[in-house]
C-alpha positions in Angstrom: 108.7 126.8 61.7 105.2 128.2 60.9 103.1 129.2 64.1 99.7 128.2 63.3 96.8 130.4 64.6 95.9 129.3 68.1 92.6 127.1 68.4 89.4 127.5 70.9 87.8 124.3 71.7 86.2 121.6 73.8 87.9 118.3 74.3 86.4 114.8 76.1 88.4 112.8 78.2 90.1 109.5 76.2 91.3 106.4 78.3 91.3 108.1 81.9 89.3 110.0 84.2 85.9 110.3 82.5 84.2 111.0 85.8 85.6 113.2 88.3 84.4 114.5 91.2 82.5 117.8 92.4 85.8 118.2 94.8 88.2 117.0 92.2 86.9 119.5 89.6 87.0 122.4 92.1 90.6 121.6 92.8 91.4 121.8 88.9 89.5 125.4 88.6 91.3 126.8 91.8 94.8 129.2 91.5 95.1 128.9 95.0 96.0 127.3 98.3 95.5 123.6 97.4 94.5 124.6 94.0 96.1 122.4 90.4 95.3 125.0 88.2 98.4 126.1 87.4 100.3 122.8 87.3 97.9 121.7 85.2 97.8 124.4 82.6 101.9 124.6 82.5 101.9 120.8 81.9 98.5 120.7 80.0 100.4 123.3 77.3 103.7 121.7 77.2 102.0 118.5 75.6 99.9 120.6 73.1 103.0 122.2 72.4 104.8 119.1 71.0 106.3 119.2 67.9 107.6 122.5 69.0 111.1 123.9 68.6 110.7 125.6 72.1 113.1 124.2 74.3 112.7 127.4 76.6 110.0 127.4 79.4 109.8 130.8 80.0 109.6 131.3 76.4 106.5 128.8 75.4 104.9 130.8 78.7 105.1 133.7 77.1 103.9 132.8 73.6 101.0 131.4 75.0 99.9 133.6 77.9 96.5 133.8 76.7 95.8 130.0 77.0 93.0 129.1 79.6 91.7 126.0 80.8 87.9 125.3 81.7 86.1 122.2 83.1 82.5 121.5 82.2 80.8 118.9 84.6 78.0 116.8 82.2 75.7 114.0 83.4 77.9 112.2 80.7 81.1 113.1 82.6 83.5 115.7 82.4 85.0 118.3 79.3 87.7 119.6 79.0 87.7 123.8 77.4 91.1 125.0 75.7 91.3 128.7 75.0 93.8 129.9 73.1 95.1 126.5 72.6 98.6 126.0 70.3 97.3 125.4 66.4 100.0 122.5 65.7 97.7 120.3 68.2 95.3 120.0 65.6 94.1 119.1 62.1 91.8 120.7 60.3 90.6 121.6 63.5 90.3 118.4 65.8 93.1 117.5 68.2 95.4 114.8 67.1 94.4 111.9 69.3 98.0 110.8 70.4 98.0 114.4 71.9 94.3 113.9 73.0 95.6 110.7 74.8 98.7 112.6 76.5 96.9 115.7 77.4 94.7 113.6 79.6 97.4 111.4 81.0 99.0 114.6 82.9 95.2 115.5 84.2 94.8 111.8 85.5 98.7 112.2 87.2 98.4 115.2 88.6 94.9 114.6 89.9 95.9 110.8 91.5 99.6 112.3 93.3 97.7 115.2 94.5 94.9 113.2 96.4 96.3 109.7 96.8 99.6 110.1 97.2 100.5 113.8 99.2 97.2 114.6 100.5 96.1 111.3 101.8 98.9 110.9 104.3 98.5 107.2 103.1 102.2 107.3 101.7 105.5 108.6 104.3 107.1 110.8 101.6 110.0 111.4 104.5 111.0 107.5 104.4 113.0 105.4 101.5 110.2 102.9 101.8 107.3 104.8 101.5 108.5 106.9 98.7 109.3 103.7 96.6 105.8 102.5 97.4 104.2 106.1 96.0 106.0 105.8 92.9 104.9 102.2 92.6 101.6 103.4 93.0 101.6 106.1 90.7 103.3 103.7 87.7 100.8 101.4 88.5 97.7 103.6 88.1 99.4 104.9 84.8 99.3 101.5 83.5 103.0 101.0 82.9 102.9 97.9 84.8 101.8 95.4 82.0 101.2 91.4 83.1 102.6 89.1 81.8 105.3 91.2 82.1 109.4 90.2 80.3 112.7 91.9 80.3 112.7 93.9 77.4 112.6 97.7 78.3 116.1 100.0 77.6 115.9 103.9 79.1 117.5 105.6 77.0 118.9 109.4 78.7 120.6 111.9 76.5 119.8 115.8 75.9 117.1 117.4 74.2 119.1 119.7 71.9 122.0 117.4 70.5 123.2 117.7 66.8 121.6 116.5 63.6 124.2 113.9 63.6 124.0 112.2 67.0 120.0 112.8 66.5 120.2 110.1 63.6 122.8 107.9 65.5 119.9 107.6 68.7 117.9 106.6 66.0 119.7 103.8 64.5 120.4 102.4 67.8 116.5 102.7 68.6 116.0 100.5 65.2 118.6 98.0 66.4 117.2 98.0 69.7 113.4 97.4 68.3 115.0 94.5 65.4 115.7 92.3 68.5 111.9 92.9 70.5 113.0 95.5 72.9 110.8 98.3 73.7 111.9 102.1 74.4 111.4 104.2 78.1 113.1 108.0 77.8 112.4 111.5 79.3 109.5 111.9 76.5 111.2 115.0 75.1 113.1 115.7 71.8 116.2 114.7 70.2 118.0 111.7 72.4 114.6 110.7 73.8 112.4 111.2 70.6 115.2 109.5 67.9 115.3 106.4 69.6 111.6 105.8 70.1 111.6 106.5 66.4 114.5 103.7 65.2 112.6 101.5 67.6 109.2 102.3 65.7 110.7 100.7 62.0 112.1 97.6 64.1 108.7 96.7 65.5 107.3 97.2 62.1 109.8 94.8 60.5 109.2 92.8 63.3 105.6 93.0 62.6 105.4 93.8 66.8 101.9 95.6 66.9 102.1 96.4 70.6 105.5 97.8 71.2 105.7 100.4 74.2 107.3 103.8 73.6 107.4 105.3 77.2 107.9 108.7 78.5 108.5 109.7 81.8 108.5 113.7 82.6 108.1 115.8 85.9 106.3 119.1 86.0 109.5 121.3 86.6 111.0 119.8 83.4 108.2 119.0 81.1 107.4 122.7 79.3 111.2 122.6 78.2 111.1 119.2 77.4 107.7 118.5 75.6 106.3 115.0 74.9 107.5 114.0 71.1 105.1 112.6 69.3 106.0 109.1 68.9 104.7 108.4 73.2 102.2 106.1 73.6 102.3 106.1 77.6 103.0 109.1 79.5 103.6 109.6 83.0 104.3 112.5 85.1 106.0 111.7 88.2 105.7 115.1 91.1 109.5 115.5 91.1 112.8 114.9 89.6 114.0 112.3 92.0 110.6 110.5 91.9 110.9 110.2 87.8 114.6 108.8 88.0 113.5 106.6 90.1 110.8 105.4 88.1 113.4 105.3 85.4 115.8 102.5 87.3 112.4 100.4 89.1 110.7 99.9 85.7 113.8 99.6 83.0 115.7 96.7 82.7 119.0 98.3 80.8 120.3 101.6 80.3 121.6 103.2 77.4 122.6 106.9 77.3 123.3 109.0 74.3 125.4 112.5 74.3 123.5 115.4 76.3 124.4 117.4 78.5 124.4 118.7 82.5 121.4 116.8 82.5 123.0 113.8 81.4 125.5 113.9 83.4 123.1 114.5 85.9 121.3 111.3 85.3 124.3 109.0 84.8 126.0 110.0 88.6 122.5 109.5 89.8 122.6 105.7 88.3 126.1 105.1 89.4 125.4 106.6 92.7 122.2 103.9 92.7 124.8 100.6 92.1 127.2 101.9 93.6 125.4 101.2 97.0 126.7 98.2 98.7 123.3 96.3 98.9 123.0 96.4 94.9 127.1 95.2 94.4 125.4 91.8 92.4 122.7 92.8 90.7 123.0 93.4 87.0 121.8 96.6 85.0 123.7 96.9 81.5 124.3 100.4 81.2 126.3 101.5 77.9 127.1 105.0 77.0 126.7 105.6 73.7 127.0 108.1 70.2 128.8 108.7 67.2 132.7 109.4 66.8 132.0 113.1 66.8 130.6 112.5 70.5 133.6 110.4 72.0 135.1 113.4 73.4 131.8 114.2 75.8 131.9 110.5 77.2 135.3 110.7 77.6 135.4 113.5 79.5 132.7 111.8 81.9 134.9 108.6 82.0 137.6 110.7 83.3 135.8 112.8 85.8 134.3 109.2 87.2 137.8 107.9 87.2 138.7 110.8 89.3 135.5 111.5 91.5 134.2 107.8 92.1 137.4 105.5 91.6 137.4 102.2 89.2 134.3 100.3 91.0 132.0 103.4 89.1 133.8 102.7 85.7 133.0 98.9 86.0 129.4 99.5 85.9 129.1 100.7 82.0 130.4 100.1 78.9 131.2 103.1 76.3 130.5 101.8 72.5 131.2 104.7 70.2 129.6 104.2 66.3 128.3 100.5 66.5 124.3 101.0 67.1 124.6 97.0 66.6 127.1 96.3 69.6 125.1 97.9 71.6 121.8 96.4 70.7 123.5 92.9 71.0 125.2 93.5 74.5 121.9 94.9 76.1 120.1 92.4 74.6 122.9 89.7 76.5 122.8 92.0 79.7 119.1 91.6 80.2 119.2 87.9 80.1 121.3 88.7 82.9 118.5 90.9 84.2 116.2 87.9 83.6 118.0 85.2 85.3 118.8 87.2 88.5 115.3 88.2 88.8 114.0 85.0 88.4 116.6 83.5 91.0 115.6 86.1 93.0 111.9 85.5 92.5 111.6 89.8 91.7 109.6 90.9 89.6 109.9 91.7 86.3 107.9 95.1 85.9 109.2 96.7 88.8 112.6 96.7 90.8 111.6 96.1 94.3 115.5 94.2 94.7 117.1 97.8 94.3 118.3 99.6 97.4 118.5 103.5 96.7 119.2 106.0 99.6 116.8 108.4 100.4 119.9 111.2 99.8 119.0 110.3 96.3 115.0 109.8 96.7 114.3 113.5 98.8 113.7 116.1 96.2 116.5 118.3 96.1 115.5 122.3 96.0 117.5 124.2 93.6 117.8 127.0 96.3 121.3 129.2 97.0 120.9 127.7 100.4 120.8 124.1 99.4 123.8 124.6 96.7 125.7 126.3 99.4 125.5 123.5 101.8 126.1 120.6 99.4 129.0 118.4 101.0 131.3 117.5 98.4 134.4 115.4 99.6 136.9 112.8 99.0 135.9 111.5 102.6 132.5 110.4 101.5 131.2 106.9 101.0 131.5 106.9 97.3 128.2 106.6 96.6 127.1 109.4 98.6 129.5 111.4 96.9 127.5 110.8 94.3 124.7 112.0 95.5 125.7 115.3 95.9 127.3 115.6 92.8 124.1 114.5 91.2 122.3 117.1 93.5 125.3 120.1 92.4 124.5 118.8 88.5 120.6 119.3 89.4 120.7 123.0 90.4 122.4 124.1 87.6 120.3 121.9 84.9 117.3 124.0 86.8 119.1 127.0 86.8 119.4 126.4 82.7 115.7 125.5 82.1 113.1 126.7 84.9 111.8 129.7 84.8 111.4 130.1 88.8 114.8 128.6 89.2 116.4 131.2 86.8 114.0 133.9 87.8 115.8 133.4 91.1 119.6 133.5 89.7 118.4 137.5 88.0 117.4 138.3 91.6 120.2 137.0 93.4 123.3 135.8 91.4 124.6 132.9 90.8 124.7 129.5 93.5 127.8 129.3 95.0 129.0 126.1 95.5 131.9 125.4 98.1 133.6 121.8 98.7 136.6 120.1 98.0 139.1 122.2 95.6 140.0 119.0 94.0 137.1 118.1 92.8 135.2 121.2 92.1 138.4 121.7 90.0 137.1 118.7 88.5 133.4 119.7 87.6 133.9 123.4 87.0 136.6 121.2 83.4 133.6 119.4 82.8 131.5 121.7 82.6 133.5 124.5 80.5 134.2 121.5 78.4 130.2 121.4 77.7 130.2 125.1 77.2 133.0 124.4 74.6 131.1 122.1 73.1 127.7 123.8 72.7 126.3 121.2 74.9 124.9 123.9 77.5 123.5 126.4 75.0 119.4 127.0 75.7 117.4 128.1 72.9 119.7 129.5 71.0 121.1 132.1 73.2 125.0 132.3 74.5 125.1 130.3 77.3 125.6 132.1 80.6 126.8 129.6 83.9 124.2 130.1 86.4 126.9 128.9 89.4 130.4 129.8 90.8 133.1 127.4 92.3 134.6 129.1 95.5 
């Protein structure tokens, strides 16, 4: 892929934050204490850099350690400077305005969760309740909450870097998906959570549906290995991991995920772990794992370590359909109308799922420390779902440990986490995850993969 020749310019704000504040703008200028500069700049280059084949953090860093941000307060409101900026953001020298629209979609999210939601102490961000309420608030602000508001939006999960032929097969089931009027939600990145967003864009276009909603949801930590694809037309970046998954389950209706990897895997214990709770035993949310025939074996493997880890009750809550992009448009389409009518029974609402009990083990962002790995419990004893949990939580240090810089930065210093609990099922993850290895679904930018963890 051609690097084009990196681009100095100045950019105005398009569809949020126009006017900001004296304070505001000294926050976004500052390095330090208190400061958003850095935030900022890591997420402000991971959307400039979309498009890229960079699935590496450290690596897109490093190419573009020369880019600089400036802010220049006008009577007419604020500009944005880019030094140093990455070329493929740009034609003929202006800034492609879907990218111009995303760019200023991070500086409105980082901005609002800075000083509305930590700083304001208007939020507790130690209780269930209050957390669900901040990431109400921060949807809400990022207009993802649309009145009148129906059942229509799938999540689709699945990894960034999965092959040519599962990338077409996430497409197809985004076309079937947008045929029948349903919109897309995904991590914003590449591969599973670009191709679907793609199939879904030729649906809506057959449809003649001028308003469908191609939704990405990203987190600073994650978002310069995972940069928005192209095809987003609303962008949100939620302050954490736990925060954007559950952004994920309040404002979807369904789930479908394609092959990936830890990360996947990652997500779908998280979900499971979510209905699995006693208070959400009625409520409906189709989930359906899903890929070509050459991606059987990956789901499989997950069925089995399910079946093992979390017992039958888990298994009951998906559906695997392998090569049929058509099944499983048609039985998310019939599992939201089971959505619909338990919501409406239920008089919830539609564009967010207030109804859905999650524990705050799964809401309280989880540090991908040696300490924290080290004191995960993981035990047949455990509720079920709060074995979950910390599986989910084991399967979130080492996705960190693959693709943040600081969290790999600290693996060079110190070695790898060690993770202790029951033999049984460590036995378990450790063949699930040298399964992955065997299938290339842990390799990171093109390098041998090298586990960042050891089972003791």
């Amino acid at each position: 892929m051609t690097i084009l020749d990196p681009v100095n310019t100045e950019v105005r704000p398009e569809g949020s934050l126009e006017v900001m504040s004296q304070l505001e703008v000294d926050q976004l200028r500052s390095s330090g204490e208190g400061g958003l500069y850095t935030l900022l700049r890591r997420c402000m280059l991971a959307v400039l850099n979309s498009g890229s084949e960079i699935d590496d953090a450290r690596t897109m860093l490093e190419r573009y350690e020369d880019f600089e941000l400036g802010f220049i307060q006008q009577d007419r409101g604020l500009k944005l400077s880019l030094q140093s900026a990455p070329g493929g953001a740009f034609v003929d020298g202006k800034m492609i305005r879907g990218i111009r629209e995303l760019l200023f979609a991070v500086l409105r999210d980082i901005v609002y969760t800075r000083n509305v939601v930590i700083d304001s102490n208007r939020f507790d961000l130690q209780a269930g309740d209050g957390i669900t309420d901040a990431v109400f608030h921060i949807v809400r602000n990022a207009g993802l909450l649309k009145l009148p508001a129906d059942v229509n939006l799938v999540v689709c999960w699945g990894g960034h870097a999965i092959s040519r032929a599962e990338y077409d097969y996430t497409k197809l089931v985004g076309y079937q998906l947008g045929l029948r009027g349903l919109n897309v939600c995904t991590g914003c990145g590449a591969g599973a959570m670009k191709g679907p967003m793609k199939g879904a864009t030729i649906g809506h276009a057959k449809q003649r549906i001028r308003n469908g909603r191609y939704i990405g949801i990203s987190e600073p930590g994650i978002i310069a290995a995972e940069s928005p694809n192209p095809i987003v037309n609303s962008l949100v970046i939620m302050p954490d991991m736990e925060k954007r998954l559950e952004a994920f389950v309040r404002v979807g209706h369904g789930i479908v995920v394609f092959p990936g990897g830890v990360g996947t895997a990652e997500e779908i214990l998280y979900l499971l772990g979510v209905l699995m709770h006693p208070d959400n035993q009625g409520q409906p949310m189709p989930m359906i794992m899903t890929g070509p025939a050459s991606a059987e074996p990956y789901f499989r493997q997950i069925d089995a370590f399910v079946a093992a880890t979390l017992g039958k009750d888990a298994q009951r809550r998906y559906k695997i359909v392998i090569d049929d992009p058509r099944e499983v448009a048609r039985s998310m389409r019939a599992g939201l109308k089971d959505v619909q009518e338990f919501r409406t029974q239920h008089g919830d609402a539609y564009y967010f799922n207030w109804r859905l009990a999650i524990d705050e083990e799964f809401q309280r962002p989880f540090p991908s420390t040696h300490a924290a790995m080290s004191e995960l419990e993981i035990s047949e004893d455990l509720p079920k779902h709060v074995l979950a949990a910390n599986l989910r939580r084991a399967f979130s240090g080492i996705v960190s440990g693959n693709v943040r810089e600081d969290t790999a930065s600290l693996i060079e210093k110190d070695g790898p986490f060690e993770i202790t609990a029951s033999a049984k099922i460590m036995s378990l993850l450790d063949d699930l995850l040298k399964a992955f290895v065997e299938q290339k679904r842990m390799k990171i930018s093109g390098s041998d993969y090298v586990p960042c963890y050891q089972v003791r």
